[in-house]
N, C-alpha and C positions, 0 to 999 in steps of 0.2 A: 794439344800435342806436346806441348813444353813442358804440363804436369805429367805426363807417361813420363815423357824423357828423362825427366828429373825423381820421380819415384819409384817406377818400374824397369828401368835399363835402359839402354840402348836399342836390345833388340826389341823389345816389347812399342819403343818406340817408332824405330823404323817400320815396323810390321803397321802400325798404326798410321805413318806417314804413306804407303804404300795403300794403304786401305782406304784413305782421304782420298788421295788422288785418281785413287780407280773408281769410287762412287760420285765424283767430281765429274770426271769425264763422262761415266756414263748418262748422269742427269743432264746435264747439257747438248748429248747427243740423242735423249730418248723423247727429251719436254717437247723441243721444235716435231716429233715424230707424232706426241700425243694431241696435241696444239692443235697440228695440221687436220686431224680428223675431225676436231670438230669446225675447222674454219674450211672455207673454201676458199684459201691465198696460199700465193706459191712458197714453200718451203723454205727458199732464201731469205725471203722477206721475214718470215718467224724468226728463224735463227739469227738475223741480223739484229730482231727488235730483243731477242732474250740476251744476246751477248753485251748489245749496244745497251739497253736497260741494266742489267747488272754494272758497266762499266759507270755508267752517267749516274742510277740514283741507288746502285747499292743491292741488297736482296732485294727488297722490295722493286727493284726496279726489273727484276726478272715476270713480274706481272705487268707493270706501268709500259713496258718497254715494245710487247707487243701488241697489246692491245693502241698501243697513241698509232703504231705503224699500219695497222691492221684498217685503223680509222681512215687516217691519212691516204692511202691507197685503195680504198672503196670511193672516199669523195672524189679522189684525180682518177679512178674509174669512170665515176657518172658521170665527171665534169668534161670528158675526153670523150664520151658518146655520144654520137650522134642522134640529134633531137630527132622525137620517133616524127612523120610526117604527119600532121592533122588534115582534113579534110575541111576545107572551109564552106559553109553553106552560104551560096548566093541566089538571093529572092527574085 
């Protein structure tokens, strides 16, 4: 954005500063959207792991971010379930 700025104008720059920030927004609003289709966890939880991942390890961390949360909340799923009841056989 600094190279427009600096060789293409002002406007050319803004225009391009404006165009960052509306593909910005909308990836962040659409990824948690596409995500959720193929996981079956609540939405919050997505959006929390892509924003909290991007903040703690960066781009890369928009992958790492919800998959660690995705994990973490399937295990305190199962580990929160009640053991199914077995049937004990007595001779």
């Amino acid at each position: 954005m600094i190279w427009v700025y600096s060789y293409e104008g002002a406007a050319w720059g803004t225009a391009y500063l404006v165009w960052a920030i509306l593909c910005g927004t909308i990836d962040n609003l659409v990824r948690p959207l596409l995500i959720k289709r193929g996981a079956d966890l609540p939405l919050l939880l997505i959006f929390g792991g892509v924003i909290g991942g991007l903040v703690a390890f960066g781009v890369i961390g928009l992958f790492i971010g919800p998959v660690v949360l995705a994990v973490a909340y399937m295990l305190l799923q199962e580990w929160m379930a009640e053991p199914a009841e077995t049937e004990v056989a007595r001779p």
